[in-house]
Predicted model as a PDB file, atoms N, CA, C, CB and O in Angstrom, pLDDT in the B-factor column:
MODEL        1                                                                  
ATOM      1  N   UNK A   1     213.192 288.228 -19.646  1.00 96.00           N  
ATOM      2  CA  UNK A   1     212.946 286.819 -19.820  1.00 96.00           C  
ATOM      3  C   UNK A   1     211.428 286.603 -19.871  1.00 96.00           C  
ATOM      4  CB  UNK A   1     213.606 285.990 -18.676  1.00 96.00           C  
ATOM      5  O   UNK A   1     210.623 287.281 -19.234  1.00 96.00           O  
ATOM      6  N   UNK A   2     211.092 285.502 -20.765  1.00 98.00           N  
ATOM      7  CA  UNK A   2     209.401 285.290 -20.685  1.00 98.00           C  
ATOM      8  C   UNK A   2     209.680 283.906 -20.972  1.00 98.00           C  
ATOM      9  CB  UNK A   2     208.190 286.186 -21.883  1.00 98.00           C  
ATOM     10  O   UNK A   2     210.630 283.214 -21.340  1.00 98.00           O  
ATOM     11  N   UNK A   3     208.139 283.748 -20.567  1.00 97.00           N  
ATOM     12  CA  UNK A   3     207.824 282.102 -20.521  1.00 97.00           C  
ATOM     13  C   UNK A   3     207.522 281.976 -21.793  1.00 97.00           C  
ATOM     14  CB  UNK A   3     206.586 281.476 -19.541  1.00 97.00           C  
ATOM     15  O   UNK A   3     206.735 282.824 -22.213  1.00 97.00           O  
ATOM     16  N   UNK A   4     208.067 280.828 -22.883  1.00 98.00           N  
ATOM     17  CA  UNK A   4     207.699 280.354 -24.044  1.00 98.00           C  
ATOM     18  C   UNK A   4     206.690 278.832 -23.821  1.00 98.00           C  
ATOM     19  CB  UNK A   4     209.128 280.177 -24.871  1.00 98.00           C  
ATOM     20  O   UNK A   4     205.739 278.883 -24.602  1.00 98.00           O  
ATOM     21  N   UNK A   5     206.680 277.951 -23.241  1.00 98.00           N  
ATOM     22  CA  UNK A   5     206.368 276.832 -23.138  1.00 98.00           C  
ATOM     23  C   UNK A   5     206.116 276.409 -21.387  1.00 98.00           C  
ATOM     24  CB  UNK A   5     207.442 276.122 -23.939  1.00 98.00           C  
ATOM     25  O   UNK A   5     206.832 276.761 -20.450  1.00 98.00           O  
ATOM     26  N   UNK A   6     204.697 275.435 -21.323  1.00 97.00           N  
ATOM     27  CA  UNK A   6     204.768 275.003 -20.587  1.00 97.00           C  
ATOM     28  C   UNK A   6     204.198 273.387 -20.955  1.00 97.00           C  
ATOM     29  CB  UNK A   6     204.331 275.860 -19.759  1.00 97.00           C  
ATOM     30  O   UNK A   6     203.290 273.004 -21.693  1.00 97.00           O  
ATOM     31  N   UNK A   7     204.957 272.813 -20.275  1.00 97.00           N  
ATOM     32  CA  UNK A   7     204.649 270.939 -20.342  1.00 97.00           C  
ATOM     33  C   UNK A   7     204.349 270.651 -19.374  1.00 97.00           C  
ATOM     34  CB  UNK A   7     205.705 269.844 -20.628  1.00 97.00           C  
ATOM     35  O   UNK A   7     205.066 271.140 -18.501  1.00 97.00           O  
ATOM     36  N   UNK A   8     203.198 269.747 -18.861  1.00 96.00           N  
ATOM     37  CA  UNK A   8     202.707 268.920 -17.717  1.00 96.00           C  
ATOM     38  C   UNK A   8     203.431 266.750 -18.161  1.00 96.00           C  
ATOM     39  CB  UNK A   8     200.376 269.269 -17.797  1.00 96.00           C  
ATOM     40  O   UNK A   8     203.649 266.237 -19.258  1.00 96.00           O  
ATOM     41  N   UNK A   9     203.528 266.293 -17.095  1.00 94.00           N  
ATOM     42  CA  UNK A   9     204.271 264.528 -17.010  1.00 94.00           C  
ATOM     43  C   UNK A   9     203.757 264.216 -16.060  1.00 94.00           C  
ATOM     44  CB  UNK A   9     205.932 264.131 -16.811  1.00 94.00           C  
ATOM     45  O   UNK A   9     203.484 264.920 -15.088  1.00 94.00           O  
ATOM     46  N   UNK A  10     203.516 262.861 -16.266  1.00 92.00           N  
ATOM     47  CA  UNK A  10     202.988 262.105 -15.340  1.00 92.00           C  
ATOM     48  C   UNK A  10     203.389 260.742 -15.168  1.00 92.00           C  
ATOM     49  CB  UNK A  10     201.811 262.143 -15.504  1.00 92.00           C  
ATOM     50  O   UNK A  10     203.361 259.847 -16.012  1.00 92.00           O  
ATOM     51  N   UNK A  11     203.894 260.671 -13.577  1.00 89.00           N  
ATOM     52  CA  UNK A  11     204.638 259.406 -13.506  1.00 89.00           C  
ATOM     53  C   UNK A  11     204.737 258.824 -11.743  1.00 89.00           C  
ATOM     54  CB  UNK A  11     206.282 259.763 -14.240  1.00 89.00           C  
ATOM     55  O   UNK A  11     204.934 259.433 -10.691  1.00 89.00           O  
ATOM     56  N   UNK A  12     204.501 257.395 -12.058  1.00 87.00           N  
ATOM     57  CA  UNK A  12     204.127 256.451 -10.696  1.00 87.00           C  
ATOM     58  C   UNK A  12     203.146 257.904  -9.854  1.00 87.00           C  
ATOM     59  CB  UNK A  12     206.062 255.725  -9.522  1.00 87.00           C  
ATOM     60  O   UNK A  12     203.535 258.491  -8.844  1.00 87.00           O  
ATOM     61  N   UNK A  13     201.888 258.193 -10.593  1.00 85.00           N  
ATOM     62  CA  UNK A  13     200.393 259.041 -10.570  1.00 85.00           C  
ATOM     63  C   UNK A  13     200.557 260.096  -9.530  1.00 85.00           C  
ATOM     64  CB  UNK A  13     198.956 258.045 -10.118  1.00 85.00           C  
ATOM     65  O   UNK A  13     199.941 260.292  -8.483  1.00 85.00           O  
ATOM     66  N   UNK A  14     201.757 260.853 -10.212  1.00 92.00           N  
ATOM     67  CA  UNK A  14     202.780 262.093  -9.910  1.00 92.00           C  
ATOM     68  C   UNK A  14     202.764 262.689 -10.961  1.00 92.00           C  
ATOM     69  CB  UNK A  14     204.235 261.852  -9.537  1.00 92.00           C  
ATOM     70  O   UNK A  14     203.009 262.231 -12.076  1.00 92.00           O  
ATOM     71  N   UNK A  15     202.185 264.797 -10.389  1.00 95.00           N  
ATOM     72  CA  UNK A  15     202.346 265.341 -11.814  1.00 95.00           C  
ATOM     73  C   UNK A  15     203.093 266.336 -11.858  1.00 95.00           C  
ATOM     74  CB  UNK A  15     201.222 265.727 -12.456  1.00 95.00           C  
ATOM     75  O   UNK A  15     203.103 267.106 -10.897  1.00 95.00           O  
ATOM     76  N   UNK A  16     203.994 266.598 -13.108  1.00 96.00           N  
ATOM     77  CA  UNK A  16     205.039 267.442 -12.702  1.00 96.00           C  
ATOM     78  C   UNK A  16     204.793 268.629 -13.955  1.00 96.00           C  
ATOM     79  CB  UNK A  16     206.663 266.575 -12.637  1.00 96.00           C  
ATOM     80  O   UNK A  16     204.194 268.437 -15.014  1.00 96.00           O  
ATOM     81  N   UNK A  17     205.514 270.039 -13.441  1.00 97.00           N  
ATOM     82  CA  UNK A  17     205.168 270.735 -15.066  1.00 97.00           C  
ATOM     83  C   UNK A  17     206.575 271.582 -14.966  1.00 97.00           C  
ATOM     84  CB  UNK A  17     203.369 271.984 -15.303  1.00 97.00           C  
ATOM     85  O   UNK A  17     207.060 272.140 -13.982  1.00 97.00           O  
ATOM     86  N   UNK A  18     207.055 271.494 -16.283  1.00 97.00           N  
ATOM     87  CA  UNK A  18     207.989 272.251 -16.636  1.00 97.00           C  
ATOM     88  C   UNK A  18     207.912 273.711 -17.650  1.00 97.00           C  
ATOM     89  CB  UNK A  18     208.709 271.325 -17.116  1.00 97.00           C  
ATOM     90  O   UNK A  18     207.504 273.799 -18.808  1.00 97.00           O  
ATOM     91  N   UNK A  19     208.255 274.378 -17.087  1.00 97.00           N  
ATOM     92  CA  UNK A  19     208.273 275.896 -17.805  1.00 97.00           C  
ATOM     93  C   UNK A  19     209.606 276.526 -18.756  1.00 97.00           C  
ATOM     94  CB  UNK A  19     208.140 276.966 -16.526  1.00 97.00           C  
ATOM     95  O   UNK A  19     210.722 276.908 -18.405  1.00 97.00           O  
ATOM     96  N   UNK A  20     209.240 276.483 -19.509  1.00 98.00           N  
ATOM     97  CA  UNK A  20     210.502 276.730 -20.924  1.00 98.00           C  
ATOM     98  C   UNK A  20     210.600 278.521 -20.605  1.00 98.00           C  
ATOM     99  CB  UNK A  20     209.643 276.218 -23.202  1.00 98.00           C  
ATOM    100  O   UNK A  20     209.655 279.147 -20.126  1.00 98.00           O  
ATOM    101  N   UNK A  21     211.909 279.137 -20.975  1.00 98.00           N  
ATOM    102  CA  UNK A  21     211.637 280.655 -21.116  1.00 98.00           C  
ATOM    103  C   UNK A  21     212.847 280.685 -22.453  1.00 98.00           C  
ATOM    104  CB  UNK A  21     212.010 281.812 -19.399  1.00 98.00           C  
ATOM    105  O   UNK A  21     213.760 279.931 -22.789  1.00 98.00           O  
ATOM    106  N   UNK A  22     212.154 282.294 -23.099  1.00 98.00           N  
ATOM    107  CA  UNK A  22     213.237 282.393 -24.027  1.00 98.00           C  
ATOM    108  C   UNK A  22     214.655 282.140 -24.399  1.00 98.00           C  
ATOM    109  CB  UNK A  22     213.242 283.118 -24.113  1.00 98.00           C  
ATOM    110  O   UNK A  22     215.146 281.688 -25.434  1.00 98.00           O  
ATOM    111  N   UNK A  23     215.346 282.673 -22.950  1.00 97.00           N  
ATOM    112  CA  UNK A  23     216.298 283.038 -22.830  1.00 97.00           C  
ATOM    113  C   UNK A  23     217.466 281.083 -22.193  1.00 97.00           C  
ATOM    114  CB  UNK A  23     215.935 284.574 -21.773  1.00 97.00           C  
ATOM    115  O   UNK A  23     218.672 280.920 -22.007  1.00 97.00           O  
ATOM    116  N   UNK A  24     216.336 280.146 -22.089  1.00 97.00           N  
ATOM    117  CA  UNK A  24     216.801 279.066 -21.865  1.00 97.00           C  
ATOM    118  C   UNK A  24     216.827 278.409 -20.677  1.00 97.00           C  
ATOM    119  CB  UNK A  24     217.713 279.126 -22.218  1.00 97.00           C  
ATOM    120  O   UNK A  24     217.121 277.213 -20.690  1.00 97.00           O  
ATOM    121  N   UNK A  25     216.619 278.865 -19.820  1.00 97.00           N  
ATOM    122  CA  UNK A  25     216.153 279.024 -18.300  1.00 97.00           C  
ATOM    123  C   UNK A  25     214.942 277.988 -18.472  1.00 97.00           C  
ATOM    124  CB  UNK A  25     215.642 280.794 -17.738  1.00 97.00           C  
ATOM    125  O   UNK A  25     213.932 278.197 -19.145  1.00 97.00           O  
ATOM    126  N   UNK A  26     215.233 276.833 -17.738  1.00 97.00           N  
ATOM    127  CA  UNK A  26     214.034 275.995 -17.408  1.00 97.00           C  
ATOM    128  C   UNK A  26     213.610 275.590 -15.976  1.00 97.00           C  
ATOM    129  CB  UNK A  26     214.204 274.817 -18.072  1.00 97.00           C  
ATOM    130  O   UNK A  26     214.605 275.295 -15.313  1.00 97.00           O  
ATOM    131  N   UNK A  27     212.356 275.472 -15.229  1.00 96.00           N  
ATOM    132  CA  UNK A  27     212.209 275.169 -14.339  1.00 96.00           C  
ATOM    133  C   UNK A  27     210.890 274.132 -13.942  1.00 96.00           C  
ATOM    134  CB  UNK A  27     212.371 276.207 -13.904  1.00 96.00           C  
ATOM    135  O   UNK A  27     209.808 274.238 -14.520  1.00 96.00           O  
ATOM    136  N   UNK A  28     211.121 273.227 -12.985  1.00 96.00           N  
ATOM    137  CA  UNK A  28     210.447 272.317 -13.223  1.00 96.00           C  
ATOM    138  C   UNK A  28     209.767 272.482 -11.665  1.00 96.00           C  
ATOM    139  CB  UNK A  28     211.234 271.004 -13.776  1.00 96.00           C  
ATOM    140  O   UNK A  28     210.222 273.184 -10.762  1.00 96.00           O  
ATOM    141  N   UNK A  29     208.561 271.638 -11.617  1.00 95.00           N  
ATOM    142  CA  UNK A  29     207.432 271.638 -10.481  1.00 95.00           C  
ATOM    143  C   UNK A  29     207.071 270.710 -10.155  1.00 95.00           C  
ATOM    144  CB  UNK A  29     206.372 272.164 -10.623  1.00 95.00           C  
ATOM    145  O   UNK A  29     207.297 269.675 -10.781  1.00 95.00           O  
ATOM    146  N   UNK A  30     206.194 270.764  -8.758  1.00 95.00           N  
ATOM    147  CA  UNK A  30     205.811 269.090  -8.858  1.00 95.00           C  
ATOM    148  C   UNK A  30     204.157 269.076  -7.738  1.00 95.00           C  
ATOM    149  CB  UNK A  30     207.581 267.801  -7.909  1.00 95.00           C  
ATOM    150  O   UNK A  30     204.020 269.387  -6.554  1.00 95.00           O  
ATOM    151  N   UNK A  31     203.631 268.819  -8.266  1.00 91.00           N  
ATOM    152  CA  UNK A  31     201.850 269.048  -7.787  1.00 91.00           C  
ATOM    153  C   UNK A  31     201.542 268.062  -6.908  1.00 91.00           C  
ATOM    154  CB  UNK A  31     200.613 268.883  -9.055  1.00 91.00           C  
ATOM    155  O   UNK A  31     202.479 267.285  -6.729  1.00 91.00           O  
ATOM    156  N   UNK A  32     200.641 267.844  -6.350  1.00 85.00           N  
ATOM    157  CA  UNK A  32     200.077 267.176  -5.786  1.00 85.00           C  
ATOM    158  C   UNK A  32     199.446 266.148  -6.248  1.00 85.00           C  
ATOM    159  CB  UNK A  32     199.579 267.711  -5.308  1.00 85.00           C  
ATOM    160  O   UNK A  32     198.505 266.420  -6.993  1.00 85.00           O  
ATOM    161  N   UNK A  33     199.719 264.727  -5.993  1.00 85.00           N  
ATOM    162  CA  UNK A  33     198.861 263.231  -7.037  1.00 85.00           C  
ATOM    163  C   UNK A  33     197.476 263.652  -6.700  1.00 85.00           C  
ATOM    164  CB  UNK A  33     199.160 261.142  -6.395  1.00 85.00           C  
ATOM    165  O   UNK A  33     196.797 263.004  -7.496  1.00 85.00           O  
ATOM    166  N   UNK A  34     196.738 264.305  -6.037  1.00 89.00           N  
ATOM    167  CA  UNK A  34     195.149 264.067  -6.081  1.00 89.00           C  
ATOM    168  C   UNK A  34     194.443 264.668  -7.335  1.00 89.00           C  
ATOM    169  CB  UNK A  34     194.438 264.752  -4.773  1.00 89.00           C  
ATOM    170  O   UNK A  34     194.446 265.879  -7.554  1.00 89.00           O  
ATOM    171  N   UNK A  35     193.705 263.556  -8.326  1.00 91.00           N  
ATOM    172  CA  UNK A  35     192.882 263.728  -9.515  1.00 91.00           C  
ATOM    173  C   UNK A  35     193.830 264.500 -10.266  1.00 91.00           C  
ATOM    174  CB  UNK A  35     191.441 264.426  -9.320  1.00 91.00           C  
ATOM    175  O   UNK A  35     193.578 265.705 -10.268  1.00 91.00           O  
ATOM    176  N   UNK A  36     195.148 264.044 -11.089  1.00 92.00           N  
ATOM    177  CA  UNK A  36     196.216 264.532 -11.563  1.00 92.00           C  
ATOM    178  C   UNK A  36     195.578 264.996 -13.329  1.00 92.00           C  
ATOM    179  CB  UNK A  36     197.542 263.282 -11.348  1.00 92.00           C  
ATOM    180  O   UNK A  36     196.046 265.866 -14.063  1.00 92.00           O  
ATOM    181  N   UNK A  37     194.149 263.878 -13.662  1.00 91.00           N  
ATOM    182  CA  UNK A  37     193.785 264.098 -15.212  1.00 91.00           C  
ATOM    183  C   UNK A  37     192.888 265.527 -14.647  1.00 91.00           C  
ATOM    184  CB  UNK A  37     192.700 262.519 -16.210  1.00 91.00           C  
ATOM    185  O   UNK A  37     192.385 266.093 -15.618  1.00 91.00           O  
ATOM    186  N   UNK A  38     192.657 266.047 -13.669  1.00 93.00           N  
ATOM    187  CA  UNK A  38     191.590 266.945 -13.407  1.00 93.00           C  
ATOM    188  C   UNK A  38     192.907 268.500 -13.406  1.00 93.00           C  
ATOM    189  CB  UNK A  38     190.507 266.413 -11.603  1.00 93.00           C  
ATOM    190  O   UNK A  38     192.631 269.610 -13.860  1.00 93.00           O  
ATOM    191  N   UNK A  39     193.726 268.264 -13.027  1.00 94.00           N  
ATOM    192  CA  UNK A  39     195.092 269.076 -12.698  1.00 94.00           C  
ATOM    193  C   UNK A  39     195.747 269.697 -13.815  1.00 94.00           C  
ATOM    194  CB  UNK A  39     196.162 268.187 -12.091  1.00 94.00           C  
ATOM    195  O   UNK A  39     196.089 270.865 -13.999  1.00 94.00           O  
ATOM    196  N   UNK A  40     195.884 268.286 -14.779  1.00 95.00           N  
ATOM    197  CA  UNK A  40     196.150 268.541 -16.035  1.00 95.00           C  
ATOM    198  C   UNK A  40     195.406 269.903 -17.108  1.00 95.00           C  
ATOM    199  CB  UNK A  40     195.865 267.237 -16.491  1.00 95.00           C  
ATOM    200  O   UNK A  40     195.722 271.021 -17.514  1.00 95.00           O  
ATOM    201  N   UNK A  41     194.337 269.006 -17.202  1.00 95.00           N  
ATOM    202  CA  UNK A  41     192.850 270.398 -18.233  1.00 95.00           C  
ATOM    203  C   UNK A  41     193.150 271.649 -17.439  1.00 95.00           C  
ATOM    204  CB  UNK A  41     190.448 270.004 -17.922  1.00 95.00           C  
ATOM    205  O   UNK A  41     193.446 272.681 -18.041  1.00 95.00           O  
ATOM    206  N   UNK A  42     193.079 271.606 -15.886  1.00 94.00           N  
ATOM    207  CA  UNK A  42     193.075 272.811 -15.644  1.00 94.00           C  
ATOM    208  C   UNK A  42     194.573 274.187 -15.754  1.00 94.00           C  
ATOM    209  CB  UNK A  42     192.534 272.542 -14.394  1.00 94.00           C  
ATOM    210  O   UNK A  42     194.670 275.384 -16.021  1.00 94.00           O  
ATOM    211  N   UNK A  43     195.547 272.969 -15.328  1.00 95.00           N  
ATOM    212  CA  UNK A  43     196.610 274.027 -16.004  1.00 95.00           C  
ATOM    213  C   UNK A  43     197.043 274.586 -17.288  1.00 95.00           C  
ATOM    214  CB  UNK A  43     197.550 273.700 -15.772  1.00 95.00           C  
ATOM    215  O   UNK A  43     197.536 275.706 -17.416  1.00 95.00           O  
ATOM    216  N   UNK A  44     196.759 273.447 -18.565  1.00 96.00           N  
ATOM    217  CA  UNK A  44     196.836 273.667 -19.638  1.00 96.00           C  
ATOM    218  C   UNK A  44     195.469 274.895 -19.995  1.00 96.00           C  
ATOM    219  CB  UNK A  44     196.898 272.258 -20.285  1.00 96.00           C  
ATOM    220  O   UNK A  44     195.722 276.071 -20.256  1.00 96.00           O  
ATOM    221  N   UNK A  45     194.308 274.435 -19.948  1.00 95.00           N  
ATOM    222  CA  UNK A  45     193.210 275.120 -20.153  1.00 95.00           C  
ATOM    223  C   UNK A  45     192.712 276.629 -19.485  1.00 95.00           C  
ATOM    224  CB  UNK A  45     192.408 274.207 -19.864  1.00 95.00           C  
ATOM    225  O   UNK A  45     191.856 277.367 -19.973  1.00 95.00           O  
ATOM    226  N   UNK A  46     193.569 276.889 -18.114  1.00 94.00           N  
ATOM    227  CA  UNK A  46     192.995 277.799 -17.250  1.00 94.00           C  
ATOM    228  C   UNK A  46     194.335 278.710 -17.192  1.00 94.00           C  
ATOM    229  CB  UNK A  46     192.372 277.130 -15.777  1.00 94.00           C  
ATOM    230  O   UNK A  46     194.194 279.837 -17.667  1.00 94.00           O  
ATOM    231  N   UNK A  47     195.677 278.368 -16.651  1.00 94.00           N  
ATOM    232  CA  UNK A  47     197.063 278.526 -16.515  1.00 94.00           C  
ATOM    233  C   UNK A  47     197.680 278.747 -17.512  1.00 94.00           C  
ATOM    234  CB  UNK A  47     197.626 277.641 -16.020  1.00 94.00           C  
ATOM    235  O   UNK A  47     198.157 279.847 -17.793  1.00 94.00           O  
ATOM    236  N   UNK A  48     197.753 277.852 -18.114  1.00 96.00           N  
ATOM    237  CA  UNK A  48     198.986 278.323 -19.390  1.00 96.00           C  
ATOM    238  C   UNK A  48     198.613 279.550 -20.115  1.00 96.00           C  
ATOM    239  CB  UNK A  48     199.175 277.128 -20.706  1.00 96.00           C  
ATOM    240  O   UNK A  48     199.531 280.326 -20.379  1.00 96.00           O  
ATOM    241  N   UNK A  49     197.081 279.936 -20.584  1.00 95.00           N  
ATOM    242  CA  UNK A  49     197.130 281.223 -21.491  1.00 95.00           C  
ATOM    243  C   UNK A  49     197.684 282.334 -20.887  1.00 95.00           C  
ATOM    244  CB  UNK A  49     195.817 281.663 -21.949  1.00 95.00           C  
ATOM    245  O   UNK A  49     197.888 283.339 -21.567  1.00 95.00           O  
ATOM    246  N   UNK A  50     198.044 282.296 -19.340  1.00 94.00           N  
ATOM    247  CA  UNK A  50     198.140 283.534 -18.551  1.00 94.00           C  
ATOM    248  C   UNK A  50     199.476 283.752 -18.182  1.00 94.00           C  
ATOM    249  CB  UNK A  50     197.305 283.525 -17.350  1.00 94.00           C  
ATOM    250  O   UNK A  50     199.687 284.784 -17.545  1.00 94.00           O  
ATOM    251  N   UNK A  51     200.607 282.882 -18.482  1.00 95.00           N  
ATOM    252  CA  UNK A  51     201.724 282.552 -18.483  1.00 95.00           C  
ATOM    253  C   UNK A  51     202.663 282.733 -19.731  1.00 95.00           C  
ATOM    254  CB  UNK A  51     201.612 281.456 -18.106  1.00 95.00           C  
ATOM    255  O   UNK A  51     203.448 283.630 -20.039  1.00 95.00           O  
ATOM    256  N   UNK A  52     202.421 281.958 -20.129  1.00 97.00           N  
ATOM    257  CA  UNK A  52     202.848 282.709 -21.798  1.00 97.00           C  
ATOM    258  C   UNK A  52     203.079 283.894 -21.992  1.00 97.00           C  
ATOM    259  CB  UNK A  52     201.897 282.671 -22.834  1.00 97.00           C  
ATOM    260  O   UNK A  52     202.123 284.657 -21.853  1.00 97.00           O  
ATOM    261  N   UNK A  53     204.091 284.334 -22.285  1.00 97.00           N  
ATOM    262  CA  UNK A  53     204.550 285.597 -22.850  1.00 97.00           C  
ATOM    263  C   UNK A  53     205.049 286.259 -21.487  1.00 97.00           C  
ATOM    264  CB  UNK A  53     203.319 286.486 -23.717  1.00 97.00           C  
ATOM    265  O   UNK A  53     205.582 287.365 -21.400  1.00 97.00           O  
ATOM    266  N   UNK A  54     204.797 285.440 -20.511  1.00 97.00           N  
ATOM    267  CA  UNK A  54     204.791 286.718 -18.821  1.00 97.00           C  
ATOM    268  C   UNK A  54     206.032 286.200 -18.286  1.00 97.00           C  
ATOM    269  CB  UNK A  54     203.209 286.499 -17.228  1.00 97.00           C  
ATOM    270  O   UNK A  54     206.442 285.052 -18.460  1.00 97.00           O  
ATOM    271  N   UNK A  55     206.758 287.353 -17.450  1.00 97.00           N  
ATOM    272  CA  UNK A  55     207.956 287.412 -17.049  1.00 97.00           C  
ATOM    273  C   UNK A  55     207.857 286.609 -15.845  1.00 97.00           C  
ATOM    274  CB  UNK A  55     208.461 288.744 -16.915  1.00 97.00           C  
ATOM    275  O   UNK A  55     207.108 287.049 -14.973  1.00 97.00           O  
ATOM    276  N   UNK A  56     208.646 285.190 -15.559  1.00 94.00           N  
ATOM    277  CA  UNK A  56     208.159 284.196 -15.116  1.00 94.00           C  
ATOM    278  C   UNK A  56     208.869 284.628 -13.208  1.00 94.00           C  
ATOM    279  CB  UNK A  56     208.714 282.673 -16.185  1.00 94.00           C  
ATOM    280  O   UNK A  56     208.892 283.821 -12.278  1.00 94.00           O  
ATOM    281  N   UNK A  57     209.113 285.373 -13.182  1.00 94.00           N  
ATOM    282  CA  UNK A  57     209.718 286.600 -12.157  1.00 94.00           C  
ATOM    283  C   UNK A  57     208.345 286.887 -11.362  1.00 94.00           C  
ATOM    284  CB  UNK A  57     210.406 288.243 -13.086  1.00 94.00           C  
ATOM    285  O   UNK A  57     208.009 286.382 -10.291  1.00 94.00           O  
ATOM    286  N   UNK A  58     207.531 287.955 -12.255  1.00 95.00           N  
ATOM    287  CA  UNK A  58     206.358 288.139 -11.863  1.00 95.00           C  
ATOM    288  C   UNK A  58     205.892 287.426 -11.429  1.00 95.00           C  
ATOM    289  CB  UNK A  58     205.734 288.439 -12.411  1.00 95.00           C  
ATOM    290  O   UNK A  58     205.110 287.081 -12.315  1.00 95.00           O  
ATOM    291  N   UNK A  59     205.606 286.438 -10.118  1.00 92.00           N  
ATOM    292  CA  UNK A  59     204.785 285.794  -9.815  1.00 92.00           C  
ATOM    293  C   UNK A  59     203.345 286.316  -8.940  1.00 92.00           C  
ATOM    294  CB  UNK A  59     205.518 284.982  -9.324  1.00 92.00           C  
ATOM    295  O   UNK A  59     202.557 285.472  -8.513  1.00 92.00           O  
ATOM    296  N   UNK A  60     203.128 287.739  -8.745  1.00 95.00           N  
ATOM    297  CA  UNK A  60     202.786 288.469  -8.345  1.00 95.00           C  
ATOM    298  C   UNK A  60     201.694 288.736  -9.434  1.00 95.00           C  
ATOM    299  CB  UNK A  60     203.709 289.211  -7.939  1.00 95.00           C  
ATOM    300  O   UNK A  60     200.610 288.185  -9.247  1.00 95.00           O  
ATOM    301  N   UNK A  61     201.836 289.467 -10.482  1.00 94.00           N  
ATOM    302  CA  UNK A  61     201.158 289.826 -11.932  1.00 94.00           C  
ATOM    303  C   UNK A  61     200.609 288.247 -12.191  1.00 94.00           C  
ATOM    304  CB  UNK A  61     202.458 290.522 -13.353  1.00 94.00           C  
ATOM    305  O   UNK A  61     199.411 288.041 -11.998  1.00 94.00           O  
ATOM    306  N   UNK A  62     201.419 287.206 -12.599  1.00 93.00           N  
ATOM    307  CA  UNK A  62     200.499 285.917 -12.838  1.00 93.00           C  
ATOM    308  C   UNK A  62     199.255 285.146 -12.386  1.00 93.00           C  
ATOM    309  CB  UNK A  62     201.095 285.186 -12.696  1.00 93.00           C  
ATOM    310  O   UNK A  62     198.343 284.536 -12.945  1.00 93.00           O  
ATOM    311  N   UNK A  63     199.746 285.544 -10.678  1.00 93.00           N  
ATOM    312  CA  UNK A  63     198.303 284.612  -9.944  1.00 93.00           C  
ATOM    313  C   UNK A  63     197.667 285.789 -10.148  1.00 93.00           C  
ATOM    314  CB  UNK A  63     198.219 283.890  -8.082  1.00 93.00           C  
ATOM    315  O   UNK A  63     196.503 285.589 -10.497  1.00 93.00           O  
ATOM    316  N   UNK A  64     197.987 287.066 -10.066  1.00 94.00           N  
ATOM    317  CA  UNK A  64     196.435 288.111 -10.016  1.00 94.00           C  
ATOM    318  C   UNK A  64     195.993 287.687 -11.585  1.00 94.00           C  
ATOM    319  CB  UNK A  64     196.736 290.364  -9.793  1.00 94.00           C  
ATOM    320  O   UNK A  64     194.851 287.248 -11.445  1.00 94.00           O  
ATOM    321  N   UNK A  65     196.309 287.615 -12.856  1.00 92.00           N  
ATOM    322  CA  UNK A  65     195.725 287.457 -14.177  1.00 92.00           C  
ATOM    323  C   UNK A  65     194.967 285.772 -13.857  1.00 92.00           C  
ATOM    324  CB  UNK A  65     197.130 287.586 -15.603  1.00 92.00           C  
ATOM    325  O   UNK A  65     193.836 285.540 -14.284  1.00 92.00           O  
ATOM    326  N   UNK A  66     195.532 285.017 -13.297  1.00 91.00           N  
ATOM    327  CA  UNK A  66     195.426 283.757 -13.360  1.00 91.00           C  
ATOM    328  C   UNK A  66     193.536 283.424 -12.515  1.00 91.00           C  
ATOM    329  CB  UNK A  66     197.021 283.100 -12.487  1.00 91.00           C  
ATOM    330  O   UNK A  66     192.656 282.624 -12.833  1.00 91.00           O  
ATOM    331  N   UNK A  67     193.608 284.508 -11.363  1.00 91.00           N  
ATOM    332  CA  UNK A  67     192.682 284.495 -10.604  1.00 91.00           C  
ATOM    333  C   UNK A  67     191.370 284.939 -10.926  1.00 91.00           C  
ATOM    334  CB  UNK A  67     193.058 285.003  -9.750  1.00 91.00           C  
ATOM    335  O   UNK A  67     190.287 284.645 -10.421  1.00 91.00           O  
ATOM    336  N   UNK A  68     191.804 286.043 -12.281  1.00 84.00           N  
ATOM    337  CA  UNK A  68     190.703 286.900 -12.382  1.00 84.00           C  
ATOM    338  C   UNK A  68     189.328 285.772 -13.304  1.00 84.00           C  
ATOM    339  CB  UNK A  68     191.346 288.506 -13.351  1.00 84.00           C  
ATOM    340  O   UNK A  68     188.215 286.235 -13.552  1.00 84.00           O  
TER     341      UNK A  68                                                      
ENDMDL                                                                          
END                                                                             
């Protein structure tokens, strides 16, 4: 299984992100409201390239790529 997609939402200044995988498997999250437009850039911009394509299992392999 790999991650195809990830989406960030925002609602009553609550941010949530959902993770798409090939195989159809979706799972959804939910962050913390503090500076949610600052949360946003950084998951899309910093997070998502390191996720993509990665076995959403691995959560181990992700934060170490994610960190570096």
């Amino acid at each position: 299984m790999k991650v195809t997609g990830l989406t960030t939402y925002s609602a009553d200044g609550l941010l949530y992100v959902k993770i798409d995988t090939d195989e159809g498997v979706v799972g959804y999250g939910e962050c913390t409201p503090m500076r949610v437009n600052v949360q946003v850039n950084i998951i899309h911009e910093v997070i998502k390239p390191h996720i993509l394509g990665a076995d959403p299992f691995d959560s181990e392999r992700i934060e170490e790529s994610v960190m570096q």
